[in-house]
Backbone as a ProteinNet text record, in pm:
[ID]
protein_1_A
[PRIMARY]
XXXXXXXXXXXXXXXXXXXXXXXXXXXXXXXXXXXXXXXXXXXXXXXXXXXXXXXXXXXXXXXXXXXXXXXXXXXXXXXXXXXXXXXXXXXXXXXXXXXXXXXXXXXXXXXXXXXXXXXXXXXXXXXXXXXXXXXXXXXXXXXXXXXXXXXXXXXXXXXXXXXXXXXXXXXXXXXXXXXXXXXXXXXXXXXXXXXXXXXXXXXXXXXXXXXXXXXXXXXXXXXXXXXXXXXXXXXXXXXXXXXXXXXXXXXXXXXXXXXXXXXXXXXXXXXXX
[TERTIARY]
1843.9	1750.3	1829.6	1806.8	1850	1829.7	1885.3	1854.1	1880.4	1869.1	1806.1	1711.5	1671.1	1576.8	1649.6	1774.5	1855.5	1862.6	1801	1816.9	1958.1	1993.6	2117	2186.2	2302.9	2386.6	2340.2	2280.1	2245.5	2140.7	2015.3	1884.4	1934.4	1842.3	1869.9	1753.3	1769.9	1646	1676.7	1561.9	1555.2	1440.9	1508.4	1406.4	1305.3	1147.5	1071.6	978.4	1007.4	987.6	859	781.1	668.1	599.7	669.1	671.4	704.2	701.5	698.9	771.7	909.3	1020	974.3	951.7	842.2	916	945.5	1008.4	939.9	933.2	953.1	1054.7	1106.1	1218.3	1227.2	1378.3	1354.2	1470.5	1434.9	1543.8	1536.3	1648.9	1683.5	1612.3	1561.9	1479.5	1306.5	1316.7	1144.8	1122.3	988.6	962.2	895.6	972.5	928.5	910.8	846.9	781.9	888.3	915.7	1044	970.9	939	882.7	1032.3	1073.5	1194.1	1164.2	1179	1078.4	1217.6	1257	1375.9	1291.4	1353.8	1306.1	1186	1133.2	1063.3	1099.7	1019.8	1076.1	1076.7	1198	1182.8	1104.9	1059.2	976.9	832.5	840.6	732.2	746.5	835.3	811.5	764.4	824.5	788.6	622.9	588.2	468.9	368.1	374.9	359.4	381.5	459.2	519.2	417.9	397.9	340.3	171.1	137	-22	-47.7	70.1	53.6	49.3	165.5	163.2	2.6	-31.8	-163.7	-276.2	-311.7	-382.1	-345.2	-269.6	-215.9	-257.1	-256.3	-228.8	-378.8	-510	-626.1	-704.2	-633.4	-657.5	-774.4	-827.6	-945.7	-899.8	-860.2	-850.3	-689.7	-633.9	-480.8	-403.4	-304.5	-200.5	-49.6	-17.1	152.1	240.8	360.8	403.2	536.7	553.7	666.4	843.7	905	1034.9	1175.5	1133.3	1240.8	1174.4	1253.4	1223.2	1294.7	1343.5	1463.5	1386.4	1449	1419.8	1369.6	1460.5	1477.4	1341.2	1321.9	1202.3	1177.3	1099.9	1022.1	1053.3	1039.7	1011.6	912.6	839.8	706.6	728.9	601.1	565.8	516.2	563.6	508	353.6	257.5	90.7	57.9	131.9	137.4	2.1	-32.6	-184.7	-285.2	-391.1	-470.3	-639.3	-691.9	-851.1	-955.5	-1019.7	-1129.2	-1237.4	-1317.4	-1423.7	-1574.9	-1696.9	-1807.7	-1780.6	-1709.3	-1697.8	-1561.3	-1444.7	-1382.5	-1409.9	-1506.8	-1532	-1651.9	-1741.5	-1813.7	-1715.3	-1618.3	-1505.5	-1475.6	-1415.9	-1351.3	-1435.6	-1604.7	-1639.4	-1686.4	-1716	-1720.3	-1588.8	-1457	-1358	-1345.5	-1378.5	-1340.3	-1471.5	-1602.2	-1644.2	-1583.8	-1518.1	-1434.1	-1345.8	-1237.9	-1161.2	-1226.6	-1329.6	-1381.6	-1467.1	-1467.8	-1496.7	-1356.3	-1214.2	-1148.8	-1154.1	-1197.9	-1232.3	-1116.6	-1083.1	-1010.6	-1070.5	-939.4	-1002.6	-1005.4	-967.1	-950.9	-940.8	-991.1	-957.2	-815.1	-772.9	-627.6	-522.6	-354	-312.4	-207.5	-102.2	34.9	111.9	119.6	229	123.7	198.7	142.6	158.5	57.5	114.7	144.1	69.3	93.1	-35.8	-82.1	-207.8	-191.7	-130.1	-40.8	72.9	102.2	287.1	243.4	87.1	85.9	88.7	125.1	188.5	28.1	-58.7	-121.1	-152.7	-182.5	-183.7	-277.5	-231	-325.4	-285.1	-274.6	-320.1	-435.2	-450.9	-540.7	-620	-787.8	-904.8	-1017.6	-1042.3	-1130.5	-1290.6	-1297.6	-1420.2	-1418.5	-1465.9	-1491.8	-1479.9	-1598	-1593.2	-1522.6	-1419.4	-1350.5	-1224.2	-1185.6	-1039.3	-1090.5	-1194.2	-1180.4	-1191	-1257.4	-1241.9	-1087.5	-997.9	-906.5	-798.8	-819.8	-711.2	-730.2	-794.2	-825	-888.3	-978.6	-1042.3	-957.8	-965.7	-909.7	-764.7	-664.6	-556.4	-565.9	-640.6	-603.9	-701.7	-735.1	-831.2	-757.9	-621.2	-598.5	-434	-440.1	-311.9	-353.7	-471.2	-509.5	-548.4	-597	-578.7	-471.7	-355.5	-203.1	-171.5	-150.4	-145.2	-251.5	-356.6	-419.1	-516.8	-543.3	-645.4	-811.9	-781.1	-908.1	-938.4	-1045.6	-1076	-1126	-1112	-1129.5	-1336.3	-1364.5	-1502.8	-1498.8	-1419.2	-1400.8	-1393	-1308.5	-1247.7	-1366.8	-1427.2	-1524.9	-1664	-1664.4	-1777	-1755.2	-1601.1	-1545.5	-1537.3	-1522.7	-1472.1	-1687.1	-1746	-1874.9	-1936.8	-1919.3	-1954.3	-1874.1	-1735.4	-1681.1	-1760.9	-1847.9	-1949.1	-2005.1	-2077.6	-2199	-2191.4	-2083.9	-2036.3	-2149.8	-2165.9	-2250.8	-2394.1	-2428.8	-2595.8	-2571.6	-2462.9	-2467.3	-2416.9	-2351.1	-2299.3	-2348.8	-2368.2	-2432.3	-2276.3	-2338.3	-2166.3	-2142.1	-2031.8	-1989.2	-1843.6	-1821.7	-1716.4	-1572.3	-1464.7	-1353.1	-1314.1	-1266.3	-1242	-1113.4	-1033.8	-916.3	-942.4	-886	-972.3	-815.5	-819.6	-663.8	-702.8	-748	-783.9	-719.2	-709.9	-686.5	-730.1	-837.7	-913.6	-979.9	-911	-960.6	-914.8	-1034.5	-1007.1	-887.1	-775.9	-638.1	-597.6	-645.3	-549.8	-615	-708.5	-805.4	-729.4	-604.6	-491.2	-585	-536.7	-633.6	-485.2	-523.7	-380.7	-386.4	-260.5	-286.6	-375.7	-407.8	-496.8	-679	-696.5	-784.6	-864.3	-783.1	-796.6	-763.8	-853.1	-842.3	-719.5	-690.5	-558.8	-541.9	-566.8	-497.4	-347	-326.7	-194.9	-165.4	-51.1	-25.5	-89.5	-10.1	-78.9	-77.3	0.5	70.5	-18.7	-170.2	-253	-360.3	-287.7	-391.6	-432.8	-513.5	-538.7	-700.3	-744	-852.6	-943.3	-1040.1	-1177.6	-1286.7	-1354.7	-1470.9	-1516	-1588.9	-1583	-1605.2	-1717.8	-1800.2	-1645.5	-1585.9	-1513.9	-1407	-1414.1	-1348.2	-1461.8	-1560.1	-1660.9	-1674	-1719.9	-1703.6	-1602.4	-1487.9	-1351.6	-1337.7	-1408.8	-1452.9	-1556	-1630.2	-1737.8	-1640.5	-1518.5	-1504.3	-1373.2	-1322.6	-1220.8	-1223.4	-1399.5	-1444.6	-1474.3	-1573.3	-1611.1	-1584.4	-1546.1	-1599.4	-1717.5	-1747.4	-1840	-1956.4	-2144.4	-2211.2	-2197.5	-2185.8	-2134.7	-2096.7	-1952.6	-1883.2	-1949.4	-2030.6	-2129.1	-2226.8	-2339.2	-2414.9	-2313.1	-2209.2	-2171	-2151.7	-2099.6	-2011.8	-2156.3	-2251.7	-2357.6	-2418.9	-2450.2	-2462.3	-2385.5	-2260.3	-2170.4	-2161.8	-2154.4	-2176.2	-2299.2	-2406.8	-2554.7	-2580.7	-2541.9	-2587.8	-2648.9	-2753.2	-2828.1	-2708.4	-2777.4	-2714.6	-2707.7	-2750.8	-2741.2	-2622.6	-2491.4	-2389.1	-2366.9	-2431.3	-2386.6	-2404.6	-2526	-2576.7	-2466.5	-2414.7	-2311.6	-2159	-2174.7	-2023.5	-1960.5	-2026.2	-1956.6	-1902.5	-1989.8	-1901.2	-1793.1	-1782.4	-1681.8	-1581.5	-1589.8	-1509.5	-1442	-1437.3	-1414.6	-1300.1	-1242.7	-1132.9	-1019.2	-1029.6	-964.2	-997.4	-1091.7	-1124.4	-993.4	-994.6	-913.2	-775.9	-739.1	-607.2	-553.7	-647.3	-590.6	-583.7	-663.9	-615.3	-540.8	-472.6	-361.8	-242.6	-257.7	-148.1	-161.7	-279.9	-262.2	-307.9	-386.6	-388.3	-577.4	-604.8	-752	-839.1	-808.7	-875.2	-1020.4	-969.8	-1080.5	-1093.7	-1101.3	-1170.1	-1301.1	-1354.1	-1546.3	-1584.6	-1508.9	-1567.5	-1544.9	-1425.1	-1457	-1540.5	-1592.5	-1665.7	-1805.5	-1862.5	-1935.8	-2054.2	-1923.5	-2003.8	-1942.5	-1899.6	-1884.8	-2030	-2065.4	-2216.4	-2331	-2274.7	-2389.6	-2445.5	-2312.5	-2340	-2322.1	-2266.9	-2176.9	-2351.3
1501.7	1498.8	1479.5	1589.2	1548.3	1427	1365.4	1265.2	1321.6	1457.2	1480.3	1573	1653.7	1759.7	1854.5	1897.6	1985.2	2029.2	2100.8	2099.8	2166.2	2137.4	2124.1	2251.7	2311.4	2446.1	2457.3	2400.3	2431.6	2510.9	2505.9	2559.6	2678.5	2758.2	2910.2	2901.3	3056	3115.5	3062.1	3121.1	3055.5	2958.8	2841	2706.2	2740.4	2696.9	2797.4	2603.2	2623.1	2454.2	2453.6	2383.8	2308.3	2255.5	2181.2	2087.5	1931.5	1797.1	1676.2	1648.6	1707.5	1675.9	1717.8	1857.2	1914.9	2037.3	2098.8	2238.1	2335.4	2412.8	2485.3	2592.2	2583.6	2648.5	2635.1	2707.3	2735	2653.6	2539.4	2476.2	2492.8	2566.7	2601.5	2762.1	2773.6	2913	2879.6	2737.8	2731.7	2708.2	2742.5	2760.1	2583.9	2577.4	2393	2346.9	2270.6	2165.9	2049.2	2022.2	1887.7	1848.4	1721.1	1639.6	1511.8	1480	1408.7	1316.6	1181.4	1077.8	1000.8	1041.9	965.7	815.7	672.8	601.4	505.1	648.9	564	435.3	340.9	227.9	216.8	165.3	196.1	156.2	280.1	288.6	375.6	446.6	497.3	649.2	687.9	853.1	833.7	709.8	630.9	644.7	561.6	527.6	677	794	907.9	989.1	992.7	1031.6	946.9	797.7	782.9	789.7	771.1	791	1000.5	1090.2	1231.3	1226.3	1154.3	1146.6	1119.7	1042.1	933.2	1070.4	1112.6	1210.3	1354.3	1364.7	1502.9	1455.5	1356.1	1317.8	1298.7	1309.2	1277.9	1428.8	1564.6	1697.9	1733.2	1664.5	1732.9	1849	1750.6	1869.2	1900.5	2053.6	2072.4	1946.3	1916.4	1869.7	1914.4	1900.2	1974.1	1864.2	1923.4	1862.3	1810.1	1692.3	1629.2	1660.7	1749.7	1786.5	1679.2	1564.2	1508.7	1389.2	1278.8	1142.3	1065.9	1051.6	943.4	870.8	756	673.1	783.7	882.8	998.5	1061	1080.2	1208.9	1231.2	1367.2	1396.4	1547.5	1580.9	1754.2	1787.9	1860	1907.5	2037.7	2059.6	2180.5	2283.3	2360.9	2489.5	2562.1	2498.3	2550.4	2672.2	2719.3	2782.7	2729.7	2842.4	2803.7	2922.8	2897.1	3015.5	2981.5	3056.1	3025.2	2963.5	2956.1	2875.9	2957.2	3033.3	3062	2963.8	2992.7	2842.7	2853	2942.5	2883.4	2801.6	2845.1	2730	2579.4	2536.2	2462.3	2371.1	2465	2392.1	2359.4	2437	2362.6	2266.2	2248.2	2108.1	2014	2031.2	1945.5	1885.5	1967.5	1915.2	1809.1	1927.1	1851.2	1716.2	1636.9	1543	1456.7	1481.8	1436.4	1349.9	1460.8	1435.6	1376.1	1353	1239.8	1077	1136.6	963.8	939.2	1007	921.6	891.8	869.2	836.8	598.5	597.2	431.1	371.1	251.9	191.2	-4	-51.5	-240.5	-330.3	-252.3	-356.8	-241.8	-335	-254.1	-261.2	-162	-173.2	-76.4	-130.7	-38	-104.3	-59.1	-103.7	-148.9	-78.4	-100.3	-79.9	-137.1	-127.8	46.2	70.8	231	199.4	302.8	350.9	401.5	400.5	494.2	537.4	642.1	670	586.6	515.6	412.9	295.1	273	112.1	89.5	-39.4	-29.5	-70.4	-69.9	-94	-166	-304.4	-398.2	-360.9	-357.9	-265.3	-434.8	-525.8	-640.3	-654.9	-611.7	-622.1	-677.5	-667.7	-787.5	-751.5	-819.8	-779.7	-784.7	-829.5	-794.2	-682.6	-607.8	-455.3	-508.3	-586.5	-642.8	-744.1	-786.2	-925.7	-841.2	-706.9	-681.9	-571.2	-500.2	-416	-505	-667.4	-740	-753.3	-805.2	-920.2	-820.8	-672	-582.1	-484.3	-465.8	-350.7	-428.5	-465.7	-493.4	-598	-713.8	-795.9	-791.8	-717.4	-712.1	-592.6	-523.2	-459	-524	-593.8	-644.3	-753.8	-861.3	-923.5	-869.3	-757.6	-654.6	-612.7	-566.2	-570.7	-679.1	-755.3	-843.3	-942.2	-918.5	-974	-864.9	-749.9	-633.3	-592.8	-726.2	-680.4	-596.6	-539.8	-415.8	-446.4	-574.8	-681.3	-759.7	-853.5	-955.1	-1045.1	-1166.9	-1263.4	-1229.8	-1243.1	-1186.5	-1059.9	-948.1	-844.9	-898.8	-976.1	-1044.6	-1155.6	-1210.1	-1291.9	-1183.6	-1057	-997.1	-929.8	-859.1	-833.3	-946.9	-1026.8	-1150.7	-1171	-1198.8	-1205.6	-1065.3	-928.7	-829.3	-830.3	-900.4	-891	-1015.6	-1100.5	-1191.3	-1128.7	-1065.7	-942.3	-830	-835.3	-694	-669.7	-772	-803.7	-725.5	-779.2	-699.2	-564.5	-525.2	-413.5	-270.1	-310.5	-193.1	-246.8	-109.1	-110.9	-189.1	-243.7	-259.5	-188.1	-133.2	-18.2	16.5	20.6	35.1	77.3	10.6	102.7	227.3	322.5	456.4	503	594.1	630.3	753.1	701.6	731.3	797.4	932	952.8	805.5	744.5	663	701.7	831.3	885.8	1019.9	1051.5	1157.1	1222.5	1250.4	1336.1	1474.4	1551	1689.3	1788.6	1689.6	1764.7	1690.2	1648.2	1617.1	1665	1783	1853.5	1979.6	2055.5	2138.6	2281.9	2410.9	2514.2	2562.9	2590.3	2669.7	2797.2	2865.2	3039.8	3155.9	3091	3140.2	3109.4	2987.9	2936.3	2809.7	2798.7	2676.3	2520.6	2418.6	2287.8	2200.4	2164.8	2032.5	1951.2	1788.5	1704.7	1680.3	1646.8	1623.2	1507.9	1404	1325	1223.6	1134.7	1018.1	879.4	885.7	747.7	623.7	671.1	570.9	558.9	652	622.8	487	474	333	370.7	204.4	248.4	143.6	232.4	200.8	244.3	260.3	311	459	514.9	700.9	681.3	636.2	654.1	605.9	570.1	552.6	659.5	735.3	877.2	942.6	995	1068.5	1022.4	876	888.3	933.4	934.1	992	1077.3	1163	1300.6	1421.3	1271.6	1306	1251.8	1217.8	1125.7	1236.3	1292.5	1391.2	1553.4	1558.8	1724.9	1734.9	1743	1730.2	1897.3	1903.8	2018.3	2062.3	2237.6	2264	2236.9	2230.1	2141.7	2183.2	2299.7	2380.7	2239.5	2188.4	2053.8	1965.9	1905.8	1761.1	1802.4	1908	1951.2	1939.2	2009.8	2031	1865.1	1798	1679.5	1632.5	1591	1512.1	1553	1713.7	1725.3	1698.6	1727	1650	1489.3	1441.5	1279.6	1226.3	1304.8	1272.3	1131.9	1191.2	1101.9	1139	1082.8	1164.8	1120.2	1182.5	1192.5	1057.7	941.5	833.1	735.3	734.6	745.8	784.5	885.7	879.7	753.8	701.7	543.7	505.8	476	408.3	446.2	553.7	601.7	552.3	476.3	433.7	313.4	251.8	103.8	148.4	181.5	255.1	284.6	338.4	447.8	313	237.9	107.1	97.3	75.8	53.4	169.5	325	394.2	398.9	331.9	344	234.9	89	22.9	39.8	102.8	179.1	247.5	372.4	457.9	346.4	262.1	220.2	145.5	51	28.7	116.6	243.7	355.6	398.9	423.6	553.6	451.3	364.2	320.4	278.3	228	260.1	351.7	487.4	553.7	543.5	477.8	397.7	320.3	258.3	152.4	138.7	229.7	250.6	259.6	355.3	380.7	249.8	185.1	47.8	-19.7	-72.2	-167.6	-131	-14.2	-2.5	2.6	-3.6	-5.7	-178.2	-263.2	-415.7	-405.2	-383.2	-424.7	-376.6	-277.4	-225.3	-312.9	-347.6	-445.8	-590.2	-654.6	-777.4	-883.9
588.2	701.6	830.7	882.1	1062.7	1088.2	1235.5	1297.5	1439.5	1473.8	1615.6	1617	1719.2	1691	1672.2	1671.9	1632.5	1506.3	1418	1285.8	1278.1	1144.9	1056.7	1034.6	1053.8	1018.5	868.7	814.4	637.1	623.7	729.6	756.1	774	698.9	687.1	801.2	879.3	936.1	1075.2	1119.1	1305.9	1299.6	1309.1	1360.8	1489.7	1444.7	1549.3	1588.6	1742.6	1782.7	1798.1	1715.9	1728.6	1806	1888.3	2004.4	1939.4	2029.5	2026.8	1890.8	1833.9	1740.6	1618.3	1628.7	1517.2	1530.8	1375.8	1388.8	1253.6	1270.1	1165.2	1136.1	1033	927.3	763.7	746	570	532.9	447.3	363.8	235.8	148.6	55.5	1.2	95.9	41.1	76.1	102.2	134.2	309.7	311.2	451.1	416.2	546.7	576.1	751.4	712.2	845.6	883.9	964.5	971.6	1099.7	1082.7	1216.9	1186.3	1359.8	1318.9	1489.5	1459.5	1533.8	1607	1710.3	1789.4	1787.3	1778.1	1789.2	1711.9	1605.7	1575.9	1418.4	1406.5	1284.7	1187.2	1125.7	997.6	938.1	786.3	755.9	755.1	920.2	982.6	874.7	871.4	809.8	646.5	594.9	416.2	416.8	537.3	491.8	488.9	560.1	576.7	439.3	385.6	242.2	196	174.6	50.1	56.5	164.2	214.6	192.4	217.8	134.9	-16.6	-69.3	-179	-270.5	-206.5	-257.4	-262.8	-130.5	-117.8	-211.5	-230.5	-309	-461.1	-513	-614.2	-679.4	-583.1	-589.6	-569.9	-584.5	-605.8	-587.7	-416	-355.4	-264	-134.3	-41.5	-2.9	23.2	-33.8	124.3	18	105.8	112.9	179.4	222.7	97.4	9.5	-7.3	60.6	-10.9	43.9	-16.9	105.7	25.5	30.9	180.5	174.9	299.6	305.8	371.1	385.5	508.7	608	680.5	756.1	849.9	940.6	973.3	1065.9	1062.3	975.8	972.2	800.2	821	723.4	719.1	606.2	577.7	494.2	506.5	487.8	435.6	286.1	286.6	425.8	453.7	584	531.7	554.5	504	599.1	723.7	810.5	923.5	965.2	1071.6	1100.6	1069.6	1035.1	1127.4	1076.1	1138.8	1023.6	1023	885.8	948.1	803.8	854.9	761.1	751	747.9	594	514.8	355	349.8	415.1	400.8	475	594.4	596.6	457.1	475.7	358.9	215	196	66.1	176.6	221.4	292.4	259.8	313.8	303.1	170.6	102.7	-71.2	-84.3	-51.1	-88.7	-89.6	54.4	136	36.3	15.4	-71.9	-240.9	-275.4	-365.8	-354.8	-257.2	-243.3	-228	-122.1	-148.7	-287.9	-401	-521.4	-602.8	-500.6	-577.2	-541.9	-646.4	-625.9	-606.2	-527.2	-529.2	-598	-630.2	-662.7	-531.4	-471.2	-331.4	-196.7	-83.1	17.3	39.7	156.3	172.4	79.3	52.6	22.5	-70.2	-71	-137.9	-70.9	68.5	75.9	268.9	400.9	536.6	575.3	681	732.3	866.8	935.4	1053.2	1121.3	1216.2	1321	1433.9	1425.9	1547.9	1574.5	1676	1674.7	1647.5	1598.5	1563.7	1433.4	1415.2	1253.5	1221.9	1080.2	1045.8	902.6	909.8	778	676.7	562	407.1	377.8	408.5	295.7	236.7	85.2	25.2	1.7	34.8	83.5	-29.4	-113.4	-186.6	-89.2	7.9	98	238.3	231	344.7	455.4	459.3	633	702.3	575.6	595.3	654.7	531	602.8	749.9	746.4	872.6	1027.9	966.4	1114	1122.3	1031.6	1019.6	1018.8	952.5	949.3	1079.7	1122.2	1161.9	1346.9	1358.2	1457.1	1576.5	1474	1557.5	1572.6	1524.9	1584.5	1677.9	1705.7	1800.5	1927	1917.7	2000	2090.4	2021.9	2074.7	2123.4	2110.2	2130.2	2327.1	2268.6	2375.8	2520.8	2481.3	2570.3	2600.4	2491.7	2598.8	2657.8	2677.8	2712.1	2860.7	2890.8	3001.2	2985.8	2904.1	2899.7	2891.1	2792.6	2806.4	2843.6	2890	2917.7	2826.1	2823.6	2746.6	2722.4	2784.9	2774.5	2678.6	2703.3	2615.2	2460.5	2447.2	2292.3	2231	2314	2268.6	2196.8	2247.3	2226.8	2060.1	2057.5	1969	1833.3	1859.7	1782.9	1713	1841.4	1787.4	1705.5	1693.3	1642.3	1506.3	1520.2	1356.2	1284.5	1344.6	1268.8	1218.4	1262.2	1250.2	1149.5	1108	1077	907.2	836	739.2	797.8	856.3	935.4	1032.7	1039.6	1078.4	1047.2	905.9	817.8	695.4	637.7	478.1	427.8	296.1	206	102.9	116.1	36.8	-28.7	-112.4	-201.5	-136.9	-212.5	-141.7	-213.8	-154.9	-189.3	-95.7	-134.5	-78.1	22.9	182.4	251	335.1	429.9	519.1	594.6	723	765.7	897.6	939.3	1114.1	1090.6	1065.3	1028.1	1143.3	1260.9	1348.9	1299.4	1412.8	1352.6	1361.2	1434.5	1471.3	1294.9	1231.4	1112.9	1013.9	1063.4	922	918.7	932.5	961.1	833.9	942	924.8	860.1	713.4	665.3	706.2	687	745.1	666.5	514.7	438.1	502.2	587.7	656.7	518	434.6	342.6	430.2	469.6	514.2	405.1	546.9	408.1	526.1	385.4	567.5	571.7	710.4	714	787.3	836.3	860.6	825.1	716.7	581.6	637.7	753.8	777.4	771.2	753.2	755.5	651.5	515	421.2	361.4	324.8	244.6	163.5	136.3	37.7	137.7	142.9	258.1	244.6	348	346.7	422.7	319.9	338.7	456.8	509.9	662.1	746.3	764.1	858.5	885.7	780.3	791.1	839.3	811.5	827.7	1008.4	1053.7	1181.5	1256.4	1220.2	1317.7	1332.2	1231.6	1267.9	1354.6	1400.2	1543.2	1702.5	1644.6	1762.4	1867.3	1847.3	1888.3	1863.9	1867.6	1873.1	1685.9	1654.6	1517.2	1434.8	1317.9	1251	1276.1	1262	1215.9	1131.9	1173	1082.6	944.1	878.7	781.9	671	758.2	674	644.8	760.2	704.2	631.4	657.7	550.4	381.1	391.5	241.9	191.2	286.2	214.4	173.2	283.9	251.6	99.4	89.4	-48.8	-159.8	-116	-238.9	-273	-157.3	-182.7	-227.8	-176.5	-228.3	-124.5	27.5	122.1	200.2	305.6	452.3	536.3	613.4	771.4	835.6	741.2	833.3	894.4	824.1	857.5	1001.3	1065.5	1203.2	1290.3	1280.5	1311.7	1342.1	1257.7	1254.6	1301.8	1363.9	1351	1464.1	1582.8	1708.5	1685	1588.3	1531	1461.4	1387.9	1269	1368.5	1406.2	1574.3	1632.5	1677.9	1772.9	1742.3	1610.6	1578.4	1636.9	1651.6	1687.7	1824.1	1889.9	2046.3	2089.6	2027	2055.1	2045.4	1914.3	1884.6	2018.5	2065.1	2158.9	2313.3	2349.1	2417.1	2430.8	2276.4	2321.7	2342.1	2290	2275.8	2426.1	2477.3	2597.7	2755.1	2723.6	2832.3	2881.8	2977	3026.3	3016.7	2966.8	2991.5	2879.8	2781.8	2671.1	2679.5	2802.8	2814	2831.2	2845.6	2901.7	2771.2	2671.7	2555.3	2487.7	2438.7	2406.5	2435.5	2567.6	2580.4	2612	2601	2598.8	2432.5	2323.2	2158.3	2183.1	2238.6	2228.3	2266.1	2395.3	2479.1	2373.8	2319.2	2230.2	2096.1	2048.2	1913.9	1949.3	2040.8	2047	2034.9
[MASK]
+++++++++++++++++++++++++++++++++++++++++++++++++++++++++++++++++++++++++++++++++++++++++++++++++++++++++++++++++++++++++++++++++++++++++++++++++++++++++++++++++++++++++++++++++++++++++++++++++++++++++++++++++++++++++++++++++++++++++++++++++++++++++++++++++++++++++++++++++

């Protein structure tokens, strides 16, 4: 594995740049993906490998395999990039159905990931709403407010809604979930077959919290939720809920990008707090 964006005199072919330390080329005769992370920690490309691994291994919806894994980076099966037309969405959405009946004994994971550059804790909680406050909520909540972004008023509202969290979400099983399931990570192969990609944050959770992240950054086609809902044998009510569910990646991005989620944060605090 490289350790710049320069790929290696061994790479056959012409390396064709991706953008943001992302290439595509052919190692050993296969066409491959190499994302290679200046800076980022160790560990970050592992946890990516094993959150693909997990998903591949649960033979719903296709995933890229994994050809190689450094501190440095990663190399990826090449799925190419294509268009999807409403039957490969409706397979997706069966698919994605089918992954979440893979059960898990606990929420959480094996081993910690990643959600974008924040590291993310899979300590294993045998209660839903215990680890999404304690894993998920409140560290980014108080990330945020040493960081300035919140106000102590902000964190008190937060802190009071992870009370709540019992009366305001159904309780529901863990299941192995990607757990950064926007629609830039539902990747359109060049055949127009759905596969996800980037694992760094799989773990075992709750479906709806995938299902919301998927209204939250330009949603699939309804094609997908119709199918999944029939495959899961759920209504539509899950959306209810999807701005709570959502909070956690509202808070994420603003600690990643800045204010500009800040309205959207605090406006599902005012809503539930």
């Amino acid at each position: 594995m490289p350790t710049s964006a320069t790929p290696t005199p061994s790479a056959t072919g012409l390396p064709h740049h991706l953008g943001d330390g992302v290439h595509r080329l052919r190692l050993a005769g296969r066409r491959a993906v190499v994302k290679i992370g200046r800076g980022k920690p160790p560990g970050f490309f592992a946890a990516e490998a094993r959150g693909l691994h997990a998903l591949r291994a649960a033979g719903a919806l296709r995933v890229p395999a994994v050809y190689a894994v450094e501190d440095a980076g990663i190399a990826l099966e090449d799925l190419g990039a294509g268009r999807a037309d409403a039957a490969d969405w409706t397979k997706a959405g069966r698919d994605l159905a089918r992954l979440h009946r893979c059960a898990g004994t606990r929420f959480g994971f094996d081993a910690d990931g990643w959600c974008g550059d924040h590291p993310q804790d899979n300590t294993p909680d045998d209660d839903g709403f215990r680890f999404f406050a304690e894993r998920r909520l409140l560290p980014q909540g108080r990330m945020a407010l040493d960081r300035g972004l919140l106000d102590r008023a902000d964190l008190a509202r937060l802190e009071a809604l992870c009370a709540r969290l019992p009366e305001l979400l159904p309780a529901r099983p863990p299941v192995l979930v990607h757990g950064d399931l926007w629609r830039g990570n539902l990747h359109v192969c060049a055949d127009g077959e759905l596969a996800l990609i980037d694992g760094g944050a799989v773990h075992y959770g709750w479906a709806e919290a995938d299902l919301a992240m998927l209204t939250l950054f330009g949603a699939p086609p309804g094609e997908f939720f119709v199918a999944y809902e029939s495959e899961a044998g759920i209504d539509s009510g899950w959306r209810e809920r999807a701005a709570l569910l959502n909070l956690y990646h509202l808070l994420n991005h603003l600690n990643l990008f800045g204010g500009g989620y800040l309205g959207a944060a605090r406006s599902v605090l005012m809503r539930y707090a």
